[in-house]
N, C-alpha and C positions, 0 to 999 in steps of 0.2 A: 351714566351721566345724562338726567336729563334739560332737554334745551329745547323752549318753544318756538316750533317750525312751523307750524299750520294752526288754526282755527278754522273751526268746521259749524255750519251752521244749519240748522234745521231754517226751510221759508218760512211755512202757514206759521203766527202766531210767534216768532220770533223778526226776522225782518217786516213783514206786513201782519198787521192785524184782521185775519183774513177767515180766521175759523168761522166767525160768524155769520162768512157767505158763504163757506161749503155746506154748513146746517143750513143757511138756504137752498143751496141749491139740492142738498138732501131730500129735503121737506118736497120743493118744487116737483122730483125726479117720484118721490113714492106718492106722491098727490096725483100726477099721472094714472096711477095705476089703481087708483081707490084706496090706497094708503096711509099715515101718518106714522109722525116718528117726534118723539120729543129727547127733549138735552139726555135726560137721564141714560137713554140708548146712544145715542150720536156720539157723546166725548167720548166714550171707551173706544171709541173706534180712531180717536183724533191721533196721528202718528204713523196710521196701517195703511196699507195697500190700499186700491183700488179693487183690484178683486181681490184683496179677505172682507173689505167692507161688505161688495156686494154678494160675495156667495154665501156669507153670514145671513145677511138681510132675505136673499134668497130664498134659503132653507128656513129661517126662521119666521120669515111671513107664508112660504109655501105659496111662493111667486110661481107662475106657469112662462117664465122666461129664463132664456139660458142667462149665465153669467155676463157673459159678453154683450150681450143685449141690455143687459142692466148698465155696464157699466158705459156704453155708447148714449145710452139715456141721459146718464148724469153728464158728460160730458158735454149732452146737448142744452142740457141745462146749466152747468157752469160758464160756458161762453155765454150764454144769454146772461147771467150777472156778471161774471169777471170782465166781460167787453163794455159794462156801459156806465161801470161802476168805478169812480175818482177814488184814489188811493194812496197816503205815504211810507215811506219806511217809519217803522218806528221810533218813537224819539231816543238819539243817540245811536243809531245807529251808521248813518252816513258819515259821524266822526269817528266811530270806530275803526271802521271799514276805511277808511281815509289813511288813520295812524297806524294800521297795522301795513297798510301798501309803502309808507314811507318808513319805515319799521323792516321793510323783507320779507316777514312773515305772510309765508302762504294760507289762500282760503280758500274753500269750496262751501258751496250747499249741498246736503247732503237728505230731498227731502223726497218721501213718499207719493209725493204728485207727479204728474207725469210730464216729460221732458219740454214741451210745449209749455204748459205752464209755467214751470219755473224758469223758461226763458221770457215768457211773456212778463211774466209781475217781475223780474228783476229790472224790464228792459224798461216798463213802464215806472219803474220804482227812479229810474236812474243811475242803478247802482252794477248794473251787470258787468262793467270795464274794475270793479273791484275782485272780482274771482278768478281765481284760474282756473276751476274747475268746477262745471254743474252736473252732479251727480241724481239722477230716477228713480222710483221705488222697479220704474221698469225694466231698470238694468240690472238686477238681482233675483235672485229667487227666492229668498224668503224677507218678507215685510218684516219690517220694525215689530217687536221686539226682538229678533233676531238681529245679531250684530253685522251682516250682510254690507251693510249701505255703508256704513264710518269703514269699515275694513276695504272697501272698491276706493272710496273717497282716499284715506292715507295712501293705498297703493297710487293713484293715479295723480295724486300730488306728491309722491316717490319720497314720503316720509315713515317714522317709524312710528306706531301708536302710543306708546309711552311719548311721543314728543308733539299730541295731539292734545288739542282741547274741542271740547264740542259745545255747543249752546242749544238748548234742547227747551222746549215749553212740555213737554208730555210725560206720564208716567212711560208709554210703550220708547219713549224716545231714549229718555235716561237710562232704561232697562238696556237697551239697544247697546248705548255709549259703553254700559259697563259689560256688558258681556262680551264688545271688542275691546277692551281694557282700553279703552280711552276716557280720561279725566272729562268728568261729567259736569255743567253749569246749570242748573236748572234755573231758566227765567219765568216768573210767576205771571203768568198773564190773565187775568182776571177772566176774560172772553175767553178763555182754551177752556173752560169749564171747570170741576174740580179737581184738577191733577194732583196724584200722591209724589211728587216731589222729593219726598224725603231719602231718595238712595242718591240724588244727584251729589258728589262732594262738596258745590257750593250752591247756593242761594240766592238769586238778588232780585231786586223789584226795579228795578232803572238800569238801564244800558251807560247810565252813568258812573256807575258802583266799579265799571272795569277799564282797564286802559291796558297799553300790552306789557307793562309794568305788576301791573295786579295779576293780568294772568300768566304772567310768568309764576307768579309767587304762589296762584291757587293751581298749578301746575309742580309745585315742589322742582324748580328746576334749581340745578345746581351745577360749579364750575367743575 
């Protein structure tokens, strides 16, 4: 029997429309180092680790820095935009997050930035007392697409994944959703760059399109 208990949400590109400062702060981090990078490279990466990003980037530019290094780089570079940079949740999202608290229905993020982060942009977003749980790419061992992160997130909101929905902007993200068999929302977001979308079960262009009524129903849940 399924019954919707949780909503699970990816940050970058779902609550904030944020991808387009992490390619900044990309750009900024390999400019550093005599470097450049354009979207074509950048969004396949949109949904992964921190270090799969960097040790990709790594090997593939034939960097003379360790990993860790690379990735303290960006981080010194992401504060440098994330702190000085004005930002909202997305539209409809604060109603969502709203009706699903007066609803019962538990949430978490469940997103590949690092814990700091996703405390930062929720707390700055306003929206951080809607969670009961914020979930790390750093508390897992294998990055998105690997089903790692929705499977820590339903454990640690003490639900079952069949009684999970996830809201995801990425191809690695939706790939992620289904390989923990969690019912997949794919939000098109224009700025996440070209995502292949099309495994997620549902679709939609506005945060408007759902209510916990709807996602009950694109959840197949039943009495």
């Amino acid at each position: 029997m399924k019954k919707l208990e949780a909503v699970i949400f990816d940050m970058d590109g779902v609550l904030i429309n944020s991808e387009p400062l992490h390619f900044d702060a990309g750009v900024m981090t390999l400019g550093k180092l005599g470097h450049s990078i354009g979207h074509e490279v950048w969004d396949k990466f949109i949904g992964t680790s921190n270090a799969h990003i960097w040790n990709t980037i790594r090997e593939n530019y034939r960097i003379n820095k360790s990993t860790e290094e690379l990735i303290a780089l960006h981080e010194e570079s992401r504060k440098s935009i994330f702190g000085t940079t004005d930002a909202d949740p997305l539209p409809g999202i604060p109603e969502l997050l709203s009706e699903l608290k007066k609803a019962g229905i538990k949430t978490a993020v469940a997103s590949s930035s690092p814990y700091y982060l996703i405390e930062l942009i929720t707390g700055r977003l306003g929206i951080r007392n809607f969670f009961d749980e914020l979930v790390s790419g750093d508390n897992v061992k294998n990055s998105k697409p690997a089903p790692d992160i929705f499977l820590l997130a339903a454990e640690k909101l003490g639900v079952r994944t069949e009684n999970c929905v996830v809201i995801e902007d990425s191809f690695n993200g939706v790939k992620a959703a289904n390989a923990a068999g969690i019912c997949a929302i794919g939000y098109i977001n224009p700025d996440s760059g070209n995502q292949d979308l099309s495994r997620a079960a549902y679709r939609i262009k506005s945060f408007n399109e759902i209510s916990v009524g709807r996602l009950a129903q694109m959840l197949g849940e039943s009495e």
